[in-house]
C-alpha positions in Angstrom: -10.0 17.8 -13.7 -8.3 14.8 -15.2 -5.3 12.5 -13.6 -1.8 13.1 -14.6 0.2 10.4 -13.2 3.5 11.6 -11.6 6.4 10.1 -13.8 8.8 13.4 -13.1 8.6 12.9 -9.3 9.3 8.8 -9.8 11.9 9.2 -12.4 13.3 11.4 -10.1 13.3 8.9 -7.0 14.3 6.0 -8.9 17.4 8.0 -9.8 18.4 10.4 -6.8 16.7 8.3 -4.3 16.1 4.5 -4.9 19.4 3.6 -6.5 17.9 2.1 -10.0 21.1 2.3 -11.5 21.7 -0.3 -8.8 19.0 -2.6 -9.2 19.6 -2.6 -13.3 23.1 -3.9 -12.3 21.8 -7.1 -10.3 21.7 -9.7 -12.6 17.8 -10.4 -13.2 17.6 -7.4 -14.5 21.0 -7.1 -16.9 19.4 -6.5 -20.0 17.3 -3.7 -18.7 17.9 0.3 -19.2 16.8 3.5 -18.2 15.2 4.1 -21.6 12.9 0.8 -21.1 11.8 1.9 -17.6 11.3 5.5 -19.0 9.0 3.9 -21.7 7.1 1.8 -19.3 6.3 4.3 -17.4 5.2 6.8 -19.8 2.9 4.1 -21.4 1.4 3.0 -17.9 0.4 6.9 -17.7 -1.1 6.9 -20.9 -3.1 3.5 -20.1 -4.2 4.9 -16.6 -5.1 8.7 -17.9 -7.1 7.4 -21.4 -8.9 4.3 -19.7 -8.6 3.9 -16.1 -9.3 7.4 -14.0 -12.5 8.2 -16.6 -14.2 5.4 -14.9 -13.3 6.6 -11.2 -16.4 8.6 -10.6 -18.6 6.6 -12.6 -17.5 3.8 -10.1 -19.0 5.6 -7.2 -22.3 6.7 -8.7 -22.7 3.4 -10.0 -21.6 0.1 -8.2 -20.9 -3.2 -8.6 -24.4 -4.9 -8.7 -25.3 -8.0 -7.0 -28.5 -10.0 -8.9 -29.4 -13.6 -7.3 -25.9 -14.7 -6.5 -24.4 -13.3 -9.4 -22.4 -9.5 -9.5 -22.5 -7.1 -12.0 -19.7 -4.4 -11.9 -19.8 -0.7 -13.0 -20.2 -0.2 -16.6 -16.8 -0.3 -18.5 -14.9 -2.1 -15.4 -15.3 -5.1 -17.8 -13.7 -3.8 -20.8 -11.0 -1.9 -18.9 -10.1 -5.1 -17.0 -9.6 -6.7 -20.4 -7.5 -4.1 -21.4 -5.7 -4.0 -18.5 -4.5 -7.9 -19.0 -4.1 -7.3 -22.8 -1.5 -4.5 -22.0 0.5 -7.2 -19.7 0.1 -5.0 -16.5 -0.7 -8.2 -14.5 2.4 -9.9 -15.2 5.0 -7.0 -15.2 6.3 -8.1 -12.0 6.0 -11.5 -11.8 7.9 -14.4 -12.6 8.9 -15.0 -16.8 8.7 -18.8 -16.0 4.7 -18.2 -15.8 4.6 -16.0 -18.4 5.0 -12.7 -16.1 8.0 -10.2 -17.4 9.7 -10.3 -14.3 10.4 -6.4 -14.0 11.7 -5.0 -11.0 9.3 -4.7 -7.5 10.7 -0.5 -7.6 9.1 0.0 -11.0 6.0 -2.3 -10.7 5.0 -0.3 -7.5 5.5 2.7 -9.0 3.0 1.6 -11.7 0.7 0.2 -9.1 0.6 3.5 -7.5 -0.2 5.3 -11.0 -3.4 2.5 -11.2 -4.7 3.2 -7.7 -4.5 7.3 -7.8 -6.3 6.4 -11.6 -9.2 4.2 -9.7 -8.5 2.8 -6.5 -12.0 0.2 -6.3 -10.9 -0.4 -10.0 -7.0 -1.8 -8.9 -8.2 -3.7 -5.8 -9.0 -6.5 -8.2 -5.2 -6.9 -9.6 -4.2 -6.4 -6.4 -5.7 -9.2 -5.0 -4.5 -11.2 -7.7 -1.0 -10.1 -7.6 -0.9 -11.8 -3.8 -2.6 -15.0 -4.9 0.2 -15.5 -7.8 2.8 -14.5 -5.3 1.6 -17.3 -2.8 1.3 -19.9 -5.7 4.5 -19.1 -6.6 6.0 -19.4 -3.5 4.2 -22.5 -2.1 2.1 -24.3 -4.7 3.3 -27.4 -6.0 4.2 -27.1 -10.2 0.8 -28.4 -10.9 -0.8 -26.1 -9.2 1.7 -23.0 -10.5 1.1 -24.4 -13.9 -2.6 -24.6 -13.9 -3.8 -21.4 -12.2 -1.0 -18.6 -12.8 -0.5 -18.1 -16.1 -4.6 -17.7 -16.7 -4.5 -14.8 -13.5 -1.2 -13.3 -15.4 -3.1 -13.2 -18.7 -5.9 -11.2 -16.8 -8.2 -14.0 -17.9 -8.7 -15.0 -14.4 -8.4 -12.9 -11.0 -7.8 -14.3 -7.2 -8.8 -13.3 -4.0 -8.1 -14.1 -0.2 -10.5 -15.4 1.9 -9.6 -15.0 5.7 -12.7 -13.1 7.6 -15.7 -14.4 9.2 -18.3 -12.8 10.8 -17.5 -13.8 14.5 -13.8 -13.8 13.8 -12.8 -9.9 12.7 -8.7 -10.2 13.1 -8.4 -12.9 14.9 -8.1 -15.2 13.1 -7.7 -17.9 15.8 -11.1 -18.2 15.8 -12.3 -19.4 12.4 -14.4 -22.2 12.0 -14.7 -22.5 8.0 -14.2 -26.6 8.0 -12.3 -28.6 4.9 -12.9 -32.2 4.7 -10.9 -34.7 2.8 -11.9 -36.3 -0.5 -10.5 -39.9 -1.5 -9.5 -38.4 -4.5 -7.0 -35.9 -2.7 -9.4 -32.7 -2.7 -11.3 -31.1 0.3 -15.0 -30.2 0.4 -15.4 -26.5 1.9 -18.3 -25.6 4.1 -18.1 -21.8 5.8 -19.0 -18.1 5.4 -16.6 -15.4 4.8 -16.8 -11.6 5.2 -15.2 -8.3 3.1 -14.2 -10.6 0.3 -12.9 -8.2 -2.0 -13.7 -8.9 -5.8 -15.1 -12.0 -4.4 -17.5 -12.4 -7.1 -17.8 -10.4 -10.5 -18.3 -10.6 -14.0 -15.0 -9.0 -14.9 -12.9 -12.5 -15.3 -13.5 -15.8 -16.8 -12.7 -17.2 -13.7 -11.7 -17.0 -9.5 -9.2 -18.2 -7.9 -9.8 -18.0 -4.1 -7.1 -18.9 -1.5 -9.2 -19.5 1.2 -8.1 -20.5 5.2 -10.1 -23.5 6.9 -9.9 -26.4 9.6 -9.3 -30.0 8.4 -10.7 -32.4 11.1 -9.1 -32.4 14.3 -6.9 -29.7 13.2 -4.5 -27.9 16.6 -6.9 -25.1 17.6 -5.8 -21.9 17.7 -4.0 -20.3 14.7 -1.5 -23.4 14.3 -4.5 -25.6 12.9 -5.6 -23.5 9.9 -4.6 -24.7 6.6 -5.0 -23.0 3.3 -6.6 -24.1 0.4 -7.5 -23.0 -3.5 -10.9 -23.3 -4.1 -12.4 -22.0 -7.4 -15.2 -20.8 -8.6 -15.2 -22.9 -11.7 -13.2 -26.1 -11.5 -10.1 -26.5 -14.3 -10.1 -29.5 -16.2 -6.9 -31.2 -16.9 -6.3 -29.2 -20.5 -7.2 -25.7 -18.8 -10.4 -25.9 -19.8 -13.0 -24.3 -16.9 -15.6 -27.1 -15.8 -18.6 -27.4 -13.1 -19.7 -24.2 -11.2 -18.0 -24.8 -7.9 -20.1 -24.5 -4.7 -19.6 -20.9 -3.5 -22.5 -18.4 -3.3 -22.4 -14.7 -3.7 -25.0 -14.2 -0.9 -24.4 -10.4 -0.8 -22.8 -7.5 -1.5 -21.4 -4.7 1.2 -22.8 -1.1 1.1 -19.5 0.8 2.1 -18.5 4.0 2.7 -16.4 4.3 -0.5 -14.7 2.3 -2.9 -18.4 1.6 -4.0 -16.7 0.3 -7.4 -15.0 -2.3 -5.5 -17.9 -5.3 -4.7 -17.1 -6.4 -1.1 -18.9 -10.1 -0.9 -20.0 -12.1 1.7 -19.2 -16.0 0.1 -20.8 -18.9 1.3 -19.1 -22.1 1.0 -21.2 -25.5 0.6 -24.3 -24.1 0.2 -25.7 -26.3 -2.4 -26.0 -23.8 -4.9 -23.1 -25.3 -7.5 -23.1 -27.9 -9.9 -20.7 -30.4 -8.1 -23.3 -31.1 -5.1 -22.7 -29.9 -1.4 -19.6 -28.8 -0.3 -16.9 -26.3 -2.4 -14.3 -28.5 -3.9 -10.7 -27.5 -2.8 -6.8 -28.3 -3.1 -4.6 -27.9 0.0 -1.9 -25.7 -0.5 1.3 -26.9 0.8 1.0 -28.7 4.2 -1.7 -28.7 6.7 -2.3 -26.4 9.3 0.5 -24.0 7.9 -2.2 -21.7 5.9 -1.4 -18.7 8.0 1.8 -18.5 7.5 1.6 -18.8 3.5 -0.9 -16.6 3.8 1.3 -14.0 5.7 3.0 -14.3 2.0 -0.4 -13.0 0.7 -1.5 -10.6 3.5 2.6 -8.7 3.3 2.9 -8.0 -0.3 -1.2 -6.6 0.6 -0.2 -4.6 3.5 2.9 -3.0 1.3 0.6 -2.5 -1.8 -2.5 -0.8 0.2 0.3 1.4 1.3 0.6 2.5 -1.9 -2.7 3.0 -2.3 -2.2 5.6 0.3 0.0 7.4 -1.2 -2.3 7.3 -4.7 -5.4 8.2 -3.2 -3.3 11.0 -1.8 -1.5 12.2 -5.1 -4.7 12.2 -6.4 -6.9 14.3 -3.9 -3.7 16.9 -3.9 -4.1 17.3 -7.6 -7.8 18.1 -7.6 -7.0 20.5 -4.6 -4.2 22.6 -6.5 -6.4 22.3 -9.6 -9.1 23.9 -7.8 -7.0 26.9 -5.6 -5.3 27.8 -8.6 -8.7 28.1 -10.4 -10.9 29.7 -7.2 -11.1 33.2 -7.6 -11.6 34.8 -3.8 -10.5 37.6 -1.4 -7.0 39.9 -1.3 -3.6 38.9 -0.9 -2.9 39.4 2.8 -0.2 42.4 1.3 -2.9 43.4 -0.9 -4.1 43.9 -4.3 -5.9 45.6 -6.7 -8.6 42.5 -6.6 -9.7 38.9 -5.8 -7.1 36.4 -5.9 -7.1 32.3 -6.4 -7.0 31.4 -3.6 -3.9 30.0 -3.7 -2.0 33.3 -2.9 -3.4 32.6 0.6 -1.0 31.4 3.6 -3.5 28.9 5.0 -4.5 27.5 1.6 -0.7 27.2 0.7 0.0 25.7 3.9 -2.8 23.3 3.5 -1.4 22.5 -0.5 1.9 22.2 0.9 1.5 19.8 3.6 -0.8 17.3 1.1 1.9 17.6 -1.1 4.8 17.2 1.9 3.3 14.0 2.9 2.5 12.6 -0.3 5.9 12.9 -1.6 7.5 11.6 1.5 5.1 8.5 1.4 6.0 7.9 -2.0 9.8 8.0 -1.6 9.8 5.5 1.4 7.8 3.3 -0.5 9.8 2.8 -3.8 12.8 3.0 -1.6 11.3 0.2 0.0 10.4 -1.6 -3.6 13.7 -1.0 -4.6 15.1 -3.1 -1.5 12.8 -6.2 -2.2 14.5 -6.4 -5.7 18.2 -6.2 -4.1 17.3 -9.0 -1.8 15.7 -11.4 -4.2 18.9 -10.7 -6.3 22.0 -9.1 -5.1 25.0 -11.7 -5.4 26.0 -10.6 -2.0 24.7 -12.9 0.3 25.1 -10.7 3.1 23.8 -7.6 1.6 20.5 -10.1 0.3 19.7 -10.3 4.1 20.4 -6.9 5.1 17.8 -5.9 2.1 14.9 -8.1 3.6 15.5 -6.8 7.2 15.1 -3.6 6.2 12.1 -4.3 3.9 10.1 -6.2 6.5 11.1 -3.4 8.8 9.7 -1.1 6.3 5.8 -2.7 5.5 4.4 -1.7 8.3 5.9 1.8 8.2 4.5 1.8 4.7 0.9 0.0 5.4 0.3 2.2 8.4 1.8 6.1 8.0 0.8 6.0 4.3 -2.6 5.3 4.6 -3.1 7.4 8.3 -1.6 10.1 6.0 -3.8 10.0 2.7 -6.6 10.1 5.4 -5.3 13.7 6.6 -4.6 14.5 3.0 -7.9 13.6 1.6 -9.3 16.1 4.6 -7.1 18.7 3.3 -8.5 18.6 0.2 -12.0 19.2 1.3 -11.0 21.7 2.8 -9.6 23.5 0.3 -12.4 23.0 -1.5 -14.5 25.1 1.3 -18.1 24.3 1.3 -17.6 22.5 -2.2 -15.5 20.0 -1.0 -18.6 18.2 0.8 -20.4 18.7 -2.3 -20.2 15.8 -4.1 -19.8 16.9 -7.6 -16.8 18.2 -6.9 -14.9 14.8 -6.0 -13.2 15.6 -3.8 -15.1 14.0 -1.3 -15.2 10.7 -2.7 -11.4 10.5 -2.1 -11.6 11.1 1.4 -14.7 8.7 1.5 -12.0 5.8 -0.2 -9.1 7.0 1.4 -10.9 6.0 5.1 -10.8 2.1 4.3 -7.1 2.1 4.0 -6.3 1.8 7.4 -8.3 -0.4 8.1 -7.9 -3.6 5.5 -5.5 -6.0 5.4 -4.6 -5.0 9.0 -5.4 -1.8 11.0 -3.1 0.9 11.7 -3.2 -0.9 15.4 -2.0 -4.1 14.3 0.6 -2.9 12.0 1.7 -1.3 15.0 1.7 -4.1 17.2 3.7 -6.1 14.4 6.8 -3.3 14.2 7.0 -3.0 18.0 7.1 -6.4 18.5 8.5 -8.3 15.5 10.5 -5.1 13.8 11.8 -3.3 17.0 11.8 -5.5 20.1 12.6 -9.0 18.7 16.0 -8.1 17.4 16.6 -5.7 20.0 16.5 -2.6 17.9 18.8 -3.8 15.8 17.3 -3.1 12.0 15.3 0.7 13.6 19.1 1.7 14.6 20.5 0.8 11.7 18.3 2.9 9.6 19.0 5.8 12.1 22.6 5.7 11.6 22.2 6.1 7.6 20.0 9.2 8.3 22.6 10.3 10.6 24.1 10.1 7.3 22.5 12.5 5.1 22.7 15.0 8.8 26.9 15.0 7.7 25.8 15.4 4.1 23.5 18.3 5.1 26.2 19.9 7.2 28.3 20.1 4.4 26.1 21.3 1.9 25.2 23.8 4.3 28.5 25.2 5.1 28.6 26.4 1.1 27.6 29.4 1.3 24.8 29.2 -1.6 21.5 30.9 -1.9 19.9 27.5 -0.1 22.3 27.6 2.7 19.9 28.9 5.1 17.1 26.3 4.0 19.8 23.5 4.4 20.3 24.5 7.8 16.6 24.0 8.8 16.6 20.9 7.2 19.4 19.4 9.3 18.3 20.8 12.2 14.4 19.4 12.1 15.7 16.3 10.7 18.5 16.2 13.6 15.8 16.4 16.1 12.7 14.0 14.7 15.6 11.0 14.1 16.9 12.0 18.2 13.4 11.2 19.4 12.8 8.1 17.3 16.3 7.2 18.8 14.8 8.1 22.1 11.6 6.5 21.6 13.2 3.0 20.1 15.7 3.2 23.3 12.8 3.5 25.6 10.5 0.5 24.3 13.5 -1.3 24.5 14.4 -0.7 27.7 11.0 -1.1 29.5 9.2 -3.6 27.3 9.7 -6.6 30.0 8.6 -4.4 32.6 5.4 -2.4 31.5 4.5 -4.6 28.1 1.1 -2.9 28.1 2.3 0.4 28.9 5.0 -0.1 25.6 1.9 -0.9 23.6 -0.2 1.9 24.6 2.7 3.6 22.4 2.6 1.6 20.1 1.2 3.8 17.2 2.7 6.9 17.8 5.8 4.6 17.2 5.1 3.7 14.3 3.6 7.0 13.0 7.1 8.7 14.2 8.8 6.1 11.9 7.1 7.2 8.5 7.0 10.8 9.2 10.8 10.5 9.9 11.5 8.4 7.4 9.5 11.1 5.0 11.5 13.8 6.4 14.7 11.7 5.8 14.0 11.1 2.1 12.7 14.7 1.5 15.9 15.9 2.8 18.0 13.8 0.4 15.5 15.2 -2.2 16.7 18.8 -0.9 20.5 17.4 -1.6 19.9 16.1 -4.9 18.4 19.4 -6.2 21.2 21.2 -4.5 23.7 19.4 -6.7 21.6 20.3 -9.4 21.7 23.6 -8.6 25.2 23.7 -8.0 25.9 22.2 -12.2 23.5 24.6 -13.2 20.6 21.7 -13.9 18.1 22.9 -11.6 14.0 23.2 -13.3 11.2 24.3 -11.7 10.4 20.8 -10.7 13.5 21.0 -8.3 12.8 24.3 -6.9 9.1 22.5 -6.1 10.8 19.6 -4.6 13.3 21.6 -2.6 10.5 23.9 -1.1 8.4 20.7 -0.5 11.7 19.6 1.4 11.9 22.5 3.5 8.0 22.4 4.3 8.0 19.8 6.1 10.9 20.0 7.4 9.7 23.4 9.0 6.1 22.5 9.6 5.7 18.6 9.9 8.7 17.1 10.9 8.4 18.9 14.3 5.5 16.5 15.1 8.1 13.8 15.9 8.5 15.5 19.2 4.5 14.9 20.2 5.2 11.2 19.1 8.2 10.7 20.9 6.7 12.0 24.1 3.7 9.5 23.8 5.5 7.1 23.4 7.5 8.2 26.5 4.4 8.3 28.7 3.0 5.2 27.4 3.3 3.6 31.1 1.4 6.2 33.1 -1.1 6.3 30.5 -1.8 2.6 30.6 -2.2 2.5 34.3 -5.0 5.6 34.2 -6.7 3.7 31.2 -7.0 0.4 33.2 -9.1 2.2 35.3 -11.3 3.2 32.8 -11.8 0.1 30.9 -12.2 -2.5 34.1 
């Protein structure tokens, strides 16, 4: 079964859902149309199909290598990579100044999500360095910009962040990696660091790591870590690359999935380079503010593995319906004069439906999302710029967190339509629920992402950005009302949809209004709630942007313009409307009885 990337269901969000017509009008993106995004996307599905998902397999049976400090990766990673920065996909949302093509964030992240489903171990690499180029742009000075991001936009060189050490995990308060200064302005590096991803390969001329260390009697805590770029080859003054720098591949990870993906342990100041002991390095911006510019990093990574989510998940629900449609077993529960596929059957269905309920969800929130980064980086309205970025920073952890807990379930699903099969390898179907387990966890657990929207998204403007969003779904409810009342053969499954809906954004209204209210009082008990929270906030936020899917196709039904892909969405729509969004109440009420069940977990964990 091959990938088809989903360009009818994003062509359709971008219109109906994410307002492009409105992000074509801001003026970065004036001389844009629909017919270029069309063609962009259509050729990003042709370069993912023909060259990117035939190596997704093949990067799990064979992985990245690791041979006396050097890695090897799977066979044809190399040539696809050059491909990859050949066709420009490394620059297409980046800055023109640099040589990027500066398209918009909604249709770059559509694009991403195509590259992930195609071979998710495979796009951690640009990933990566899509964050480093971000942070250079941000904060580097115009040397630095000038000497390192137009290599990493040509795909010549890749970048990586460097934050984990072994007896730090998360907390990064705790890291000991040490940068001393030079007399010539640079830093020698000495440290380990842990689940460096694409920390070493042979896919790129070149590395740019951003790394986080102490300078000498650096604040302790997390206000005295400063942030440096450290290279694995040093860059001569004309560009050219120069001594091997002093970082040593001392292993690689063996790892549940994403076996394509090498996951390096890096040792800094080793002795192993060619410029003696100690990794040379340049201080990015001021000292002892690394974790903040790194936060630039670590956010645009939290809202891309999200996508990831959602492409591990469109991709595990297309081998599942490829396989029901084409597994020939028992009678229709109504009968029938023989074996059907299997899926003619309820369960199966509801199992196919639910995969595809949350996968379409996921994806709408996040280009929705995408689509608000572009309005605030350029909307002339001041007012409406800030309004944007709430939102979106409201939004990442939503997206990090319920998209990633939800490709987990989905990749499940798929097994399990696959029956005894699915845990067969050949299948694959396993290896996506194998890759799909990692996403919660990197670039910030679903606990942490919690943790950041209940206490910097929800409590520190009191509610103000969660309600806001509310009140527009309260929106669509009026809209829903309306289209209900018409008396037209969707009437009924309108109906549903504005009641389920009407419920699930009550109890995150209810749930916000409690954390509010009793955060002072019972913090931990608040926390203890934490994640259902959040996992309330995507799956309404899904719901709310399947039911103006369900609006969009009744308008098109009402000029006559409906397809078969409309009658899908709209019955998507309704399913999880009927079947998921009732989960909202279970969140709502655990969030509810956080307090009492924080006081009986205290004594249990003493």
């Amino acid at each position: 079964m091959t990938y088809q990337a989903p360009v009818e269901d994003v062509r359709f969000i971008f219109k109906e859902l994410a307002d492009l017509e409105g992000v074509l009008a801001l003026p970065a993106h004036a001389e844009l149309d629909g017919e270029t995004i069309d063609a962009v996307l259509h050729e990003n599905a042709r370069f993912v199909e023909e060259v990117i998902a035939p190596l997704n397999q093949q990067g799990d049976l064979q992985p990245a290598r690791w041979e006396e400090g050097q890695v090897y990766t799977t066979p044809g990673f190399k040539e696809a990579f050059q491909e990859f920065g050949q066709g420009g996909w490394q620059g297409l949302q980046h800055d023109s100044e640099w040589g990027g093509q500066g398209l918009p964030r909604l249709l770059s992240a559509a694009t991403s999500e195509a590259l992930n489903a195609a071979n998710v171990a495979f796009a951690l690499c640009p990933m990566l360095t899509d964050g480093v180029i971000e942070a250079l742009t941000m904060v580097g000075t115009p040397e630095q910009r000038q000497r390192y991001i137009p290599p990493m936009l040509e795909g010549r060189w890749t970048g990586t962040m460097n934050l984990t050490e072994p007896q730090a995990g998360s907390d990064l308060a705790m890291l000991t990696a040490r940068a001393l200064p030079q007399e010539d302005g640079s830093y020698r590096l000495h440290g380990e660091k842990i689940f460096i991803t694409y920390g070493d390969h042979d896919m790129a001329e070149n590395i740019v790591h951003l790394v986080l260390a102490r300078t000498p009697n650096a604040p302790k805590g997390v206000k005295g870590i400063s942030l440096f770029i450290v290279p694995k080859f040093l860059v001569n003054d004309d560009g050219s690359l120069g001594a091997r720098n002093d970082i040593w591949c001392a292993s690689l990870e063996h790892k549940l999935g994403i076996h394509g993906s090498p996951t390096a342990v890096l040792l800094y100041g080793s002795g192993k380079g060619e410029v003696g002991e100690g990794a040379v390095g340049y201080l990015v911006g001021e000292e002892n503010r690394g974790l903040e510019y790194m936060f630039i990093m670590m956010n645009a990574a939290r809202y891309a593995v999200g996508m990831q989510g959602v492409a591990v998940s469109e991709r595990a629900l297309q081998r599942a319906e490829a396989y029901a449609a084409e597994r020939i077993q028992g009678q229709a529960v109504e009968g029938s004069a023989g074996p059907v596929s299997i899926n003619r059957h309820p369960d199966v269905q509801r199992m196919l439906l639910t995969m595809r309920a949350l996968t379409e969800g996921a994806r709408a929130t996040a280009l929705c999302a995408a689509a608000l980064v572009d309005k605030a980086a350029g909307h002339p309205d001041s007012a409406e710029r800030a309004r944007c970025a709430a939102v979106y920073e409201y939004l990442v952890p939503v997206v990090k967190a319920f998209s990633t807990e939800s490709a987990i379930e989905v990749a499940s699903l798929g097994v399990q339509v696959h029956g005894g099969m699915g845990y067969i390898e050949e299948t694959g179907a396993a290896q996506y629920y194998r890759d799909a387990r990692i996403l919660s966890i990197y670039e910030g657990t679903t606990a942490i992402q919690a943790n950041d929207f209940l206490g910097r998204k929800v409590l520190r403007d009191g509610g103000s950005v969660a309600l806001a969003v509310a009140a527009q779904m309260r929106q669509t409810l009026a809209e829903l009302d309306a289209a209900a009342a018409e008396n037209t053969k969707h009437s009924q499954a309108l109906g549903v949809i504005r009641q389920r809906l009407d419920e699930a954004v009550t109890a995150y209204e209810a749930a916000v209004a409690h954390v509010l209210k009793h955060a002072r009082e019972h913090v931990r008990g608040v926390f203890m709630g934490s994640v259902p929270l959040l996992m309330l906030a995507g799956l309404v936020h899904g719901g709310w942007q399947l039911a103006r899917s369900a609006l969009a196709v009744h308008r098109f039904e009402l000029a006559g313009d409906a397809s078969n892909f409309h009658q899908r969405k709209f019955a998507t729509a309704l399913f999880h409307a009927a079947q998921l969004l009732p989960r909202a109440q279970a969140y709502r009420d655990a969030v509810l009885a956080g307090d009492i069940a924080a006081d009986y977990a205290a004594t249990v964990f003493q």
